[in-house]
N, C-alpha and C positions, 0 to 999 in steps of 0.2 A: 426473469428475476427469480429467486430463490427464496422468496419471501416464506416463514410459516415449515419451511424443510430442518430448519436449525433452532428453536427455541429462542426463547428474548430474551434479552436483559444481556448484563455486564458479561464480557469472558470468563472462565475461572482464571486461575492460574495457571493450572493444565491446556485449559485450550490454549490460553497468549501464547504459550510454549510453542507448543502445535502449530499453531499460526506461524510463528514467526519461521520455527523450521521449513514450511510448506511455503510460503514466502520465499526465501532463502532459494529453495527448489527452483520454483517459478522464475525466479528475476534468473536463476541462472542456465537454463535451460527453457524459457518459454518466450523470453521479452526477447527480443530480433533488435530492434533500432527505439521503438519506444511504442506505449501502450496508456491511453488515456481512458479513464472510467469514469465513471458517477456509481454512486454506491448509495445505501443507506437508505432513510426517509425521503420519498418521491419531494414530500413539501422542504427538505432540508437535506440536498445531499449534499455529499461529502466529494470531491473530487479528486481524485488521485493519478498522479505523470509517473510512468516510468519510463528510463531513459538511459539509455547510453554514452548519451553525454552528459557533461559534469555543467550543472546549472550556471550562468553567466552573473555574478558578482551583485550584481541590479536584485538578483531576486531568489539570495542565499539569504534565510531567514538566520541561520546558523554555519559553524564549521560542517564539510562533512568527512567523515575519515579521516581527521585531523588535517585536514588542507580548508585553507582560510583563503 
């Protein structure tokens, strides 16, 4: 883990940017078929799917990419 290498608290707005370009990067160039994490607070993490397929209907919280 990476804990204490990046500082706390909220993003600026510069980094969100940041992120999301390096993001962007990642899912497009690093994700293969799909990639499952835990992030965050060991007592509260955060779980995150990445995925090359398009989530099944059941557990589409939202639209994504304008496809409903």
């Amino acid at each position: 883990m990476i804990e204490g290498a990046m500082g706390d608290g909220k993003l600026s707005d510069g980094e969100l940017e940041l992120f999301i370009r390096y993001l962007h990067r990642f899912a497009k160039h690093d994700v293969d078929i799909f990639l499952n994490l835990e992030l965050g607070d060991p007592e509260y993490p955060v779980y995150v799917t990445f995925s090359r397929d398009y989530p099944p209907r059941s557990e589409r919280s939202r639209t994504f990419g304008g496809r409903s």
